[in-house]
mmCIF file of the N, C-alpha and C atoms, coordinates in Angstrom:
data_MODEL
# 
_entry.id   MODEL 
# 
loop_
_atom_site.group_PDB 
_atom_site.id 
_atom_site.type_symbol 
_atom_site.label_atom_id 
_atom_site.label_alt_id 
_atom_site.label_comp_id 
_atom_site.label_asym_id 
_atom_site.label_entity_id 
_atom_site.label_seq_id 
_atom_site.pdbx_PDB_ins_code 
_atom_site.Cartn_x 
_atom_site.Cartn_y 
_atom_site.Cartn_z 
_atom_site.occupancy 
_atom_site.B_iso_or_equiv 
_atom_site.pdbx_formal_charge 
_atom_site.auth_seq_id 
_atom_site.auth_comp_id 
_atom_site.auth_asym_id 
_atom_site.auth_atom_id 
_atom_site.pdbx_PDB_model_num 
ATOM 1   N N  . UNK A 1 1  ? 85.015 71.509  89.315  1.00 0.00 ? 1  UNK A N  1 
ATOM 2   C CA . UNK A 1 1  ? 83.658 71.893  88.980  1.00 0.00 ? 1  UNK A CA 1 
ATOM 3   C C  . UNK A 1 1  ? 83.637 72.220  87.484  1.00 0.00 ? 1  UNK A C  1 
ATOM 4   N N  . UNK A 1 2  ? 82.560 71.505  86.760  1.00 0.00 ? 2  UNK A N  1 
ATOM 5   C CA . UNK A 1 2  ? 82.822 72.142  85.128  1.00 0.00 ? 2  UNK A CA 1 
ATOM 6   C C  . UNK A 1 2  ? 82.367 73.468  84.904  1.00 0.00 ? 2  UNK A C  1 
ATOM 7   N N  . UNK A 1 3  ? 82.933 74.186  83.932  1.00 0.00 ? 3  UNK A N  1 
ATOM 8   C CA . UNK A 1 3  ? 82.806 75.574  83.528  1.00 0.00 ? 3  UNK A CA 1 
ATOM 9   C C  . UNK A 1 3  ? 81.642 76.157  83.581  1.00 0.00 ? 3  UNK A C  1 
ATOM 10  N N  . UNK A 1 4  ? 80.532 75.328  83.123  1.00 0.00 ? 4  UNK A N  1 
ATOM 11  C CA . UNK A 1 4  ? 78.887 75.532  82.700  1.00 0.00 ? 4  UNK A CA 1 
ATOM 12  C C  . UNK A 1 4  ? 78.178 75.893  84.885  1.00 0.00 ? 4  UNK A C  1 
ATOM 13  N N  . UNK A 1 5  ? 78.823 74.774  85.455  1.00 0.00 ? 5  UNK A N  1 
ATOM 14  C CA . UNK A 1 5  ? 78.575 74.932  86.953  1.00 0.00 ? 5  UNK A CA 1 
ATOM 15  C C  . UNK A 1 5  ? 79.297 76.167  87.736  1.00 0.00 ? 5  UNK A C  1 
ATOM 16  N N  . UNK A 1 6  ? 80.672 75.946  87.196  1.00 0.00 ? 6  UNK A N  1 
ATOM 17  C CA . UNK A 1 6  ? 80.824 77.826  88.049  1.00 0.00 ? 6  UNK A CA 1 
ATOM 18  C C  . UNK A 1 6  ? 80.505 79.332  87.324  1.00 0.00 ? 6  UNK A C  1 
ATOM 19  N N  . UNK A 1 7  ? 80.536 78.897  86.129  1.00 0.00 ? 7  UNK A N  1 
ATOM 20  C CA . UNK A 1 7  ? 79.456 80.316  85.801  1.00 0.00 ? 7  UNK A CA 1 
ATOM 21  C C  . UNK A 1 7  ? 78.492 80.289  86.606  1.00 0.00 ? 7  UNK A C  1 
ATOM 22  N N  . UNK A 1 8  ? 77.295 79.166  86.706  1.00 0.00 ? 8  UNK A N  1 
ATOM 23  C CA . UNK A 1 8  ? 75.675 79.440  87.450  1.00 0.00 ? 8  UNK A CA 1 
ATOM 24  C C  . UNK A 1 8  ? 76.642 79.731  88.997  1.00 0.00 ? 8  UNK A C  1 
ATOM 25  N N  . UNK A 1 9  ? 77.299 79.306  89.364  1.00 0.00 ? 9  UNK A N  1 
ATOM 26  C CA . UNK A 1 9  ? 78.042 79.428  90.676  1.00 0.00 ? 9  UNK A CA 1 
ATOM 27  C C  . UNK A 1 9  ? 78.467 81.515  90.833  1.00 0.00 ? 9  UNK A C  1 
ATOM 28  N N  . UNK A 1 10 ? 78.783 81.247  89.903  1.00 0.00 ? 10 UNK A N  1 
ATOM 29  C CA . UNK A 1 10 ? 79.582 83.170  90.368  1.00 0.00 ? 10 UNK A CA 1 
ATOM 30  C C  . UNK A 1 10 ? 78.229 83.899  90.072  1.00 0.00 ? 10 UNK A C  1 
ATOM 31  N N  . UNK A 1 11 ? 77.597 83.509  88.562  1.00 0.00 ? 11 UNK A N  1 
ATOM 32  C CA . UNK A 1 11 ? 76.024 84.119  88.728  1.00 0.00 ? 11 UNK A CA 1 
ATOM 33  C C  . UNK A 1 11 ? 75.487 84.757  90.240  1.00 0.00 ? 11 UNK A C  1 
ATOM 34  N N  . UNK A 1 12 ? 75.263 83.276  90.528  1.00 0.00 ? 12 UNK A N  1 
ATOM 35  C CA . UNK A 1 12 ? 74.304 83.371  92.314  1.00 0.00 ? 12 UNK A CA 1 
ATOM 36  C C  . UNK A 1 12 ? 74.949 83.901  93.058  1.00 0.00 ? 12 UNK A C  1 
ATOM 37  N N  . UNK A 1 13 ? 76.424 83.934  92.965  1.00 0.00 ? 13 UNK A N  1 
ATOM 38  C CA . UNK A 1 13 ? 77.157 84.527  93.703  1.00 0.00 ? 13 UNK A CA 1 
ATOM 39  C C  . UNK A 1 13 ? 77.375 86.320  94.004  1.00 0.00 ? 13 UNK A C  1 
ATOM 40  N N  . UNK A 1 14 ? 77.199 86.741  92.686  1.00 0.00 ? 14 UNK A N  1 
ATOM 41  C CA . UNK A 1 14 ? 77.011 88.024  92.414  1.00 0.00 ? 14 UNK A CA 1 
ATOM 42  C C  . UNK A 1 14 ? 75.855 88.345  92.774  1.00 0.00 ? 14 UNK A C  1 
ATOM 43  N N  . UNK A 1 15 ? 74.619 87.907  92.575  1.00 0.00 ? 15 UNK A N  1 
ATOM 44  C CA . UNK A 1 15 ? 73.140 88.189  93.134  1.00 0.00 ? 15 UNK A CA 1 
ATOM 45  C C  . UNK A 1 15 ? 73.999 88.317  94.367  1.00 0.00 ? 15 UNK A C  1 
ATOM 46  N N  . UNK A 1 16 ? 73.661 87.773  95.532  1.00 0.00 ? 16 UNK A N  1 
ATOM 47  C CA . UNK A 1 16 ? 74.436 87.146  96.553  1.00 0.00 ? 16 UNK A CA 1 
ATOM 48  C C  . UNK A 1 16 ? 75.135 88.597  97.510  1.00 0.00 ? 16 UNK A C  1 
ATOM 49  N N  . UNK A 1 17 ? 76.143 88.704  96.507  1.00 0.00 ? 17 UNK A N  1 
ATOM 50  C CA . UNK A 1 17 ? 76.534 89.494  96.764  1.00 0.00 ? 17 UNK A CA 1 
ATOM 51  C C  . UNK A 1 17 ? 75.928 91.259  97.461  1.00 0.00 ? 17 UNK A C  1 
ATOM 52  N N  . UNK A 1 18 ? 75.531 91.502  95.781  1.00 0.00 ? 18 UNK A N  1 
ATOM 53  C CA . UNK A 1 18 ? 74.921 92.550  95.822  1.00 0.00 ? 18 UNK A CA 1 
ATOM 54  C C  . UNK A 1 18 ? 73.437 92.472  97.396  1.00 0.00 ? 18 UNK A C  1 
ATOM 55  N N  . UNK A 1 19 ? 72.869 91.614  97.096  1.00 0.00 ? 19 UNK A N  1 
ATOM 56  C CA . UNK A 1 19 ? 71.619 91.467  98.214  1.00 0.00 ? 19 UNK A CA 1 
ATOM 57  C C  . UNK A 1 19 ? 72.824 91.844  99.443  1.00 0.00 ? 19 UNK A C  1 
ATOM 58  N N  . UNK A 1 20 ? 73.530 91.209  99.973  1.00 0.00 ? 20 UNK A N  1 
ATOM 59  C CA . UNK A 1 20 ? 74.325 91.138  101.195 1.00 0.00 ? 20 UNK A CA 1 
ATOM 60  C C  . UNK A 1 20 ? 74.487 92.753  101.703 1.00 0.00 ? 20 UNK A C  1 
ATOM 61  N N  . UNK A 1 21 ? 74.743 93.498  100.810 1.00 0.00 ? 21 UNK A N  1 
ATOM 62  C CA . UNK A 1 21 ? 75.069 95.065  100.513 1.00 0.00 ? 21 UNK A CA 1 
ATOM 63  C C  . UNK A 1 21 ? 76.007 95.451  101.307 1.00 0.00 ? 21 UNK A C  1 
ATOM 64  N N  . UNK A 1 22 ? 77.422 94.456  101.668 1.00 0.00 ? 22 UNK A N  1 
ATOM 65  C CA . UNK A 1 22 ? 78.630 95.203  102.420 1.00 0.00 ? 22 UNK A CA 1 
ATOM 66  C C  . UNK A 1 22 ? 79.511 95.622  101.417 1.00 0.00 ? 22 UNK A C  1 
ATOM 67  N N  . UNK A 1 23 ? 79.211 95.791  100.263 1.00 0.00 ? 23 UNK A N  1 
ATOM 68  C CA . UNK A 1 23 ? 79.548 96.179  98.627  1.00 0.00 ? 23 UNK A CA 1 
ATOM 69  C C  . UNK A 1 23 ? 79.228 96.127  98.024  1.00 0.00 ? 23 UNK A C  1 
ATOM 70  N N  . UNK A 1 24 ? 80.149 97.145  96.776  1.00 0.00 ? 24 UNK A N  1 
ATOM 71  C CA . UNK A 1 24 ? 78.905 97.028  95.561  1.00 0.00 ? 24 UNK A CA 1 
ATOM 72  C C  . UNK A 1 24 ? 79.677 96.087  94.382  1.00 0.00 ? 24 UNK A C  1 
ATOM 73  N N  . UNK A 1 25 ? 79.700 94.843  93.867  1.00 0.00 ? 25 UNK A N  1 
ATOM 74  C CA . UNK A 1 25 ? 80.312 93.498  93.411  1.00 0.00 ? 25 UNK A CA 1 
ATOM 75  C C  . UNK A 1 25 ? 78.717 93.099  92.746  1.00 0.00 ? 25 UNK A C  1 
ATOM 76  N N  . UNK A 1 26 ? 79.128 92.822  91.529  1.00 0.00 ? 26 UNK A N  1 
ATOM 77  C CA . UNK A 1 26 ? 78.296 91.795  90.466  1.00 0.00 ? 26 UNK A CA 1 
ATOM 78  C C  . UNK A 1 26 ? 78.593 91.123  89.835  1.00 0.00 ? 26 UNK A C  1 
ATOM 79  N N  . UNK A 1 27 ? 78.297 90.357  89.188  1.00 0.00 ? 27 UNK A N  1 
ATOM 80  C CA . UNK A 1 27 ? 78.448 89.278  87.709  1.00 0.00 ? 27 UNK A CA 1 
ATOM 81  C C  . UNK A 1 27 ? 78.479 89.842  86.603  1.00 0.00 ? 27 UNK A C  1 
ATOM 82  N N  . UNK A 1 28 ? 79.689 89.851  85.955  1.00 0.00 ? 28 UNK A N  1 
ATOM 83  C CA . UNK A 1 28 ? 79.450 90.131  84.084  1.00 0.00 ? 28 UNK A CA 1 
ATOM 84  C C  . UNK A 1 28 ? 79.683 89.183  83.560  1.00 0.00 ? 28 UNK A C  1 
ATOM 85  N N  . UNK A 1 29 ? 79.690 88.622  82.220  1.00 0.00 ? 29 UNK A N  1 
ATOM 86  C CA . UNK A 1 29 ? 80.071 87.865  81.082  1.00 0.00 ? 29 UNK A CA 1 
ATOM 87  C C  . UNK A 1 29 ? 81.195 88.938  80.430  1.00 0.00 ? 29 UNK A C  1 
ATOM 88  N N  . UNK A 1 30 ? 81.802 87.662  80.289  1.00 0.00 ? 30 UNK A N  1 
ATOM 89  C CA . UNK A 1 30 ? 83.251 88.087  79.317  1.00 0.00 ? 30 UNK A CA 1 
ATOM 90  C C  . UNK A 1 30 ? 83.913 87.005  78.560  1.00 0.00 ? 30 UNK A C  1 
ATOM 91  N N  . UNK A 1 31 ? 84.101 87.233  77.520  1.00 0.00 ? 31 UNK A N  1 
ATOM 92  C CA . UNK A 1 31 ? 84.027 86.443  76.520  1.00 0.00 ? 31 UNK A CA 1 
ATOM 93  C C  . UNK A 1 31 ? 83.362 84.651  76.833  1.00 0.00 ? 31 UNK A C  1 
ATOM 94  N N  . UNK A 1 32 ? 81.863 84.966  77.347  1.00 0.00 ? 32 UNK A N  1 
ATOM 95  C CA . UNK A 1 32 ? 81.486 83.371  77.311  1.00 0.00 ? 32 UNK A CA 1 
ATOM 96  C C  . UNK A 1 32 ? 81.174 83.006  78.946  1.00 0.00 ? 32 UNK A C  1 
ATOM 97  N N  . UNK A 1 33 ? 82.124 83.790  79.217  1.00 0.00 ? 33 UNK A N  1 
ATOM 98  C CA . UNK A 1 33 ? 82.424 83.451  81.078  1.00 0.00 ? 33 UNK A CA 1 
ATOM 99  C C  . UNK A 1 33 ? 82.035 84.341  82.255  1.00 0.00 ? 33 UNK A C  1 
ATOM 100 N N  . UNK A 1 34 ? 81.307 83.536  83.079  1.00 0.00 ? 34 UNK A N  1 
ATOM 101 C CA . UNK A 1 34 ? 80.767 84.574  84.285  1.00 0.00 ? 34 UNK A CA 1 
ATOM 102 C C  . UNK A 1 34 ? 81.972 84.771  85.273  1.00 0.00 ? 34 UNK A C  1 
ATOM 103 N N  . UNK A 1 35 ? 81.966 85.883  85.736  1.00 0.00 ? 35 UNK A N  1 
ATOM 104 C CA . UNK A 1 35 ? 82.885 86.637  86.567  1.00 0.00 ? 35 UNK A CA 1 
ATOM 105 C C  . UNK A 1 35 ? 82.255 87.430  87.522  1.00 0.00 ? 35 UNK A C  1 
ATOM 106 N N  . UNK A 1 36 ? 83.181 87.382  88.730  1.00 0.00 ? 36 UNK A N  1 
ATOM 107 C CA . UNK A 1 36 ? 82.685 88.857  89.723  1.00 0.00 ? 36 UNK A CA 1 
ATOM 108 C C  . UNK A 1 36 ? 83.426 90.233  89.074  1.00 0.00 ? 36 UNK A C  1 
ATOM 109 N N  . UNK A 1 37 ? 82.918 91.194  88.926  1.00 0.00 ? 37 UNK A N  1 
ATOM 110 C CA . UNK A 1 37 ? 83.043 92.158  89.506  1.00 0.00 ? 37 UNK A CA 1 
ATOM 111 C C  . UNK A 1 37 ? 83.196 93.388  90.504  1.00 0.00 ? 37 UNK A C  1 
ATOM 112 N N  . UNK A 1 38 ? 83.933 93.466  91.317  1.00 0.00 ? 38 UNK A N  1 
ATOM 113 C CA . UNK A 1 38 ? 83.703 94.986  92.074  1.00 0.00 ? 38 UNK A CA 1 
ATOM 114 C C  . UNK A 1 38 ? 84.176 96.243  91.523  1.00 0.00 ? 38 UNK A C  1 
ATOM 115 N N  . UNK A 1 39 ? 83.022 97.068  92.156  1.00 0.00 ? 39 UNK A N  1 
ATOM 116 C CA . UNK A 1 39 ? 83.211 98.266  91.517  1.00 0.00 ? 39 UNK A CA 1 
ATOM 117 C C  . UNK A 1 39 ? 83.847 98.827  93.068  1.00 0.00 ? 39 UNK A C  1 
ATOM 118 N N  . UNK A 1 40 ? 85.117 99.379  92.707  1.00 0.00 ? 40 UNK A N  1 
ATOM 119 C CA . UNK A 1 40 ? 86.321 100.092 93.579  1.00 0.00 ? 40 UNK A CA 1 
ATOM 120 C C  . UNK A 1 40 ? 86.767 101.372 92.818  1.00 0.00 ? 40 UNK A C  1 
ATOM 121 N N  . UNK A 1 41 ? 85.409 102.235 92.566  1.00 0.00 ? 41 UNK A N  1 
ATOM 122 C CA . UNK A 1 41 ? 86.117 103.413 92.318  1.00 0.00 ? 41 UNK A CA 1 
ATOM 123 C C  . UNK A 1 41 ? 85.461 104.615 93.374  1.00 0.00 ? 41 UNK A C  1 
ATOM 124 N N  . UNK A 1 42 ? 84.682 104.359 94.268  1.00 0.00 ? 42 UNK A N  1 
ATOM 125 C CA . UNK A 1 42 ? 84.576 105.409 95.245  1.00 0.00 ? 42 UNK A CA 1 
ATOM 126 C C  . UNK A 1 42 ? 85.871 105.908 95.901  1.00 0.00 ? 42 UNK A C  1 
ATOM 127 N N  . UNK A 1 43 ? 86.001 107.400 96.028  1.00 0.00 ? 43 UNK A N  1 
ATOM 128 C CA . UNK A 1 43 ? 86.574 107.899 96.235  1.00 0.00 ? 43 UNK A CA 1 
ATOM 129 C C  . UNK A 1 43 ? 87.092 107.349 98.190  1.00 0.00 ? 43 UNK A C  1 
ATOM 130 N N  . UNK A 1 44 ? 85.928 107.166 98.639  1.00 0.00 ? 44 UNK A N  1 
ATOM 131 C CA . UNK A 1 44 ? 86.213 106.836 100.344 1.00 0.00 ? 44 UNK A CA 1 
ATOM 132 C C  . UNK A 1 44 ? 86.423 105.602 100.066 1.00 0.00 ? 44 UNK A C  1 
ATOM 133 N N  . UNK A 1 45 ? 86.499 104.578 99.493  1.00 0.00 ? 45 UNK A N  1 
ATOM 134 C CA . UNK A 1 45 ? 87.390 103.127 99.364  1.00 0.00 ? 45 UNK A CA 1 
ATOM 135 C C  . UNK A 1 45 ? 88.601 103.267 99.947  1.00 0.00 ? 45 UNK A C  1 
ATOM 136 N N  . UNK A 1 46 ? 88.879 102.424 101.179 1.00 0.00 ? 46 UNK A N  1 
ATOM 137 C CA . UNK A 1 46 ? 90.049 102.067 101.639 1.00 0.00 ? 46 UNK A CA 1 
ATOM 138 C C  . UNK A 1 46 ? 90.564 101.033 102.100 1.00 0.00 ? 46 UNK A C  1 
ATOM 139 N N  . UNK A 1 47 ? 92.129 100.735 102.138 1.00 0.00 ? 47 UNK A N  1 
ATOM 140 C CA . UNK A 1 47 ? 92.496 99.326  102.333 1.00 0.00 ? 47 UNK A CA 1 
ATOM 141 C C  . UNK A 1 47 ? 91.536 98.545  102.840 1.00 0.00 ? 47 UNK A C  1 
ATOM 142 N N  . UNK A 1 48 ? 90.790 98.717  103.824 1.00 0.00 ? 48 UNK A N  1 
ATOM 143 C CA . UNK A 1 48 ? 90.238 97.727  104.900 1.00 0.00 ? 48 UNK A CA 1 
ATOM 144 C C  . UNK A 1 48 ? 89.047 97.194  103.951 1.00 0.00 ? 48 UNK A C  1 
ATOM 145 N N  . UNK A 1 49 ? 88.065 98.635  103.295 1.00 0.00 ? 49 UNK A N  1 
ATOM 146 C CA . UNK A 1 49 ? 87.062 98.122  102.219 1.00 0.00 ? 49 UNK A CA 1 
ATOM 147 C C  . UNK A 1 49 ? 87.705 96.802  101.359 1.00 0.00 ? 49 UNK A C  1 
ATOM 148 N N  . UNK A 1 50 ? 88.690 96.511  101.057 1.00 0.00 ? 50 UNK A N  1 
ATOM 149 C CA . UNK A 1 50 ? 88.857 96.281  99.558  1.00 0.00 ? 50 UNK A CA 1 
ATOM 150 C C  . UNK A 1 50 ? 89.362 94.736  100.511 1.00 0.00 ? 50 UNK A C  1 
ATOM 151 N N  . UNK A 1 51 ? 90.131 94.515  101.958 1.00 0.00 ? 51 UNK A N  1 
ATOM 152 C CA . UNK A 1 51 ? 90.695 93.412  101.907 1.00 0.00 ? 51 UNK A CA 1 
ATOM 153 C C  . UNK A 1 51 ? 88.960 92.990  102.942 1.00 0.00 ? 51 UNK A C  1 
ATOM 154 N N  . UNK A 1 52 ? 87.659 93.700  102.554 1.00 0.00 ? 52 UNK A N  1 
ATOM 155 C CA . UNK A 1 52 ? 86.848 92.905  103.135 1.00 0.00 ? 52 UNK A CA 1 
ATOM 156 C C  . UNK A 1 52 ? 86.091 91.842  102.207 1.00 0.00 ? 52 UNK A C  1 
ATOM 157 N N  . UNK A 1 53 ? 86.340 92.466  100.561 1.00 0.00 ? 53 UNK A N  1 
ATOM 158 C CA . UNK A 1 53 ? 86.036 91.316  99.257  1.00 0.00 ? 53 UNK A CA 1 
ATOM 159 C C  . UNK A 1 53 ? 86.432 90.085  99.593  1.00 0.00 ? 53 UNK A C  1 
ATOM 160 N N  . UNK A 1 54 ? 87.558 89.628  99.651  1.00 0.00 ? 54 UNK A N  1 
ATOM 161 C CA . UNK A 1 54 ? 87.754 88.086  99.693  1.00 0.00 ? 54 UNK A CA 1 
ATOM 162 C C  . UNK A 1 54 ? 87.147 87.341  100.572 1.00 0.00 ? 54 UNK A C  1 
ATOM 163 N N  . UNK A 1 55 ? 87.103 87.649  101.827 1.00 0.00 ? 55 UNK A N  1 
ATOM 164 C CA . UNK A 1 55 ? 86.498 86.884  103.242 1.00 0.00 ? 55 UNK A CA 1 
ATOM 165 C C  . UNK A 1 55 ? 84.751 87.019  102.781 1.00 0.00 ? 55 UNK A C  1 
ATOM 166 N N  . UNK A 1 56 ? 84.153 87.965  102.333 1.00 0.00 ? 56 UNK A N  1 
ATOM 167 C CA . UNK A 1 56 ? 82.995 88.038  101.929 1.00 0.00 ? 56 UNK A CA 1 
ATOM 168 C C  . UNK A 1 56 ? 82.751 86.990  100.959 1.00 0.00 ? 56 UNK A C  1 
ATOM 169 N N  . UNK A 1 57 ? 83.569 86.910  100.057 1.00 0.00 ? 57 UNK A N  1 
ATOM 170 C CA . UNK A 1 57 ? 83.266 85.981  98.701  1.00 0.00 ? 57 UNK A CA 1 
ATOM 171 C C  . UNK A 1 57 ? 83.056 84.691  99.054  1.00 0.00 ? 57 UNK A C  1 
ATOM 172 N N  . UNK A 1 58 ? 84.188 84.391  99.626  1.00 0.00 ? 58 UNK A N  1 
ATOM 173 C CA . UNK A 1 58 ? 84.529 83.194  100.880 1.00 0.00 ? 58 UNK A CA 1 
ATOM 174 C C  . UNK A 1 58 ? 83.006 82.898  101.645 1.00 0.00 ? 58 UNK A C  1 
ATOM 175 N N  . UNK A 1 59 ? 82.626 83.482  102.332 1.00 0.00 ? 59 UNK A N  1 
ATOM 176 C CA . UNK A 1 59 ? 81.317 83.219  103.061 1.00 0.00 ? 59 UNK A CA 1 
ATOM 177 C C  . UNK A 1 59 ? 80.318 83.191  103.055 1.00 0.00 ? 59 UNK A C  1 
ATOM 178 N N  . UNK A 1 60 ? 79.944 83.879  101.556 1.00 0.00 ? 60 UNK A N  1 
ATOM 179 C CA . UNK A 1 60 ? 78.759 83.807  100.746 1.00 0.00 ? 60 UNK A CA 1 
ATOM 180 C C  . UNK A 1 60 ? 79.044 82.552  99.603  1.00 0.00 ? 60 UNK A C  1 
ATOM 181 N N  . UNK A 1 61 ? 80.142 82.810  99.292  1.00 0.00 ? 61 UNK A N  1 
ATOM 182 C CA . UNK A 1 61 ? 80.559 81.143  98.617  1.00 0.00 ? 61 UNK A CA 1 
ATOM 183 C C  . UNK A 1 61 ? 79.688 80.276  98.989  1.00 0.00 ? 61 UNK A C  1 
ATOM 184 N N  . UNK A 1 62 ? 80.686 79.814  100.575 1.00 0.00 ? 62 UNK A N  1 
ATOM 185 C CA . UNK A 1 62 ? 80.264 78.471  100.622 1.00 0.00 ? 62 UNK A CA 1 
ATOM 186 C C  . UNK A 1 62 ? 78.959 78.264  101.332 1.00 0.00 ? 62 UNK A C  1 
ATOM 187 N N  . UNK A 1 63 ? 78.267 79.458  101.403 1.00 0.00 ? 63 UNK A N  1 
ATOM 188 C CA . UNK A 1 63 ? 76.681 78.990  101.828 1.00 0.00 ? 63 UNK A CA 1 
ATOM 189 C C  . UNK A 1 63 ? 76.005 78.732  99.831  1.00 0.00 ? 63 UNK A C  1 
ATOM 190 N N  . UNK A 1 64 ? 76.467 78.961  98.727  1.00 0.00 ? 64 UNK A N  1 
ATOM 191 C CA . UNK A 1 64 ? 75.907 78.652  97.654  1.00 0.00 ? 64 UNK A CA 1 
ATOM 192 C C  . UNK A 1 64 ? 76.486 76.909  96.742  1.00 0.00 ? 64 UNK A C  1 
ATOM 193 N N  . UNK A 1 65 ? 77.619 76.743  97.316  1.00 0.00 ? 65 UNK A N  1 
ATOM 194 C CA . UNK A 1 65 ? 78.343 75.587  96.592  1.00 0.00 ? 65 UNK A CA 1 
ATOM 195 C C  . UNK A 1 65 ? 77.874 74.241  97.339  1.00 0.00 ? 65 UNK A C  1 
ATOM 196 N N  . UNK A 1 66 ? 77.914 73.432  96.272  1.00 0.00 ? 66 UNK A N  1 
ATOM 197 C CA . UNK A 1 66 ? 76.783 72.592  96.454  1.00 0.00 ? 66 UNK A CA 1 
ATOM 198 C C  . UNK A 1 66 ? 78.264 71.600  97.350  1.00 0.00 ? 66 UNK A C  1 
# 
């Protein structure tokens, strides 16, 4: 996928995210480049929270990739 397509890709993805609300994960720019973010500093964050990011990303993914 070219660079210009998975930025708009993690973009929507981060919307996406956040709407979903089983976390709190967004989109920043960094140097040029869109990225997720999660924010993992609540104090009640635990293993199970944190290994539920990937399978989430995963399933909101591929309802956005063309």
């Amino acid at each position: 996928m070219p660079e210009a397509r998975l930025d708009e890709l993690n973009a929507r993805l981060g919307r996406a995210i956040l709407a979903d609300g089983r976390y709190f994960a967004g989109a920043t720019t960094y140097q040029g480049r869109t990225a997720l973010r999660p924010a993992i500093v609540n104090w009640r964050t635990g293993p199970e929270d944190v290994d539920l990011i990937v399978p989430t990303i995963r399933e909101l993914g591929a309802a956005l990739a063309p």
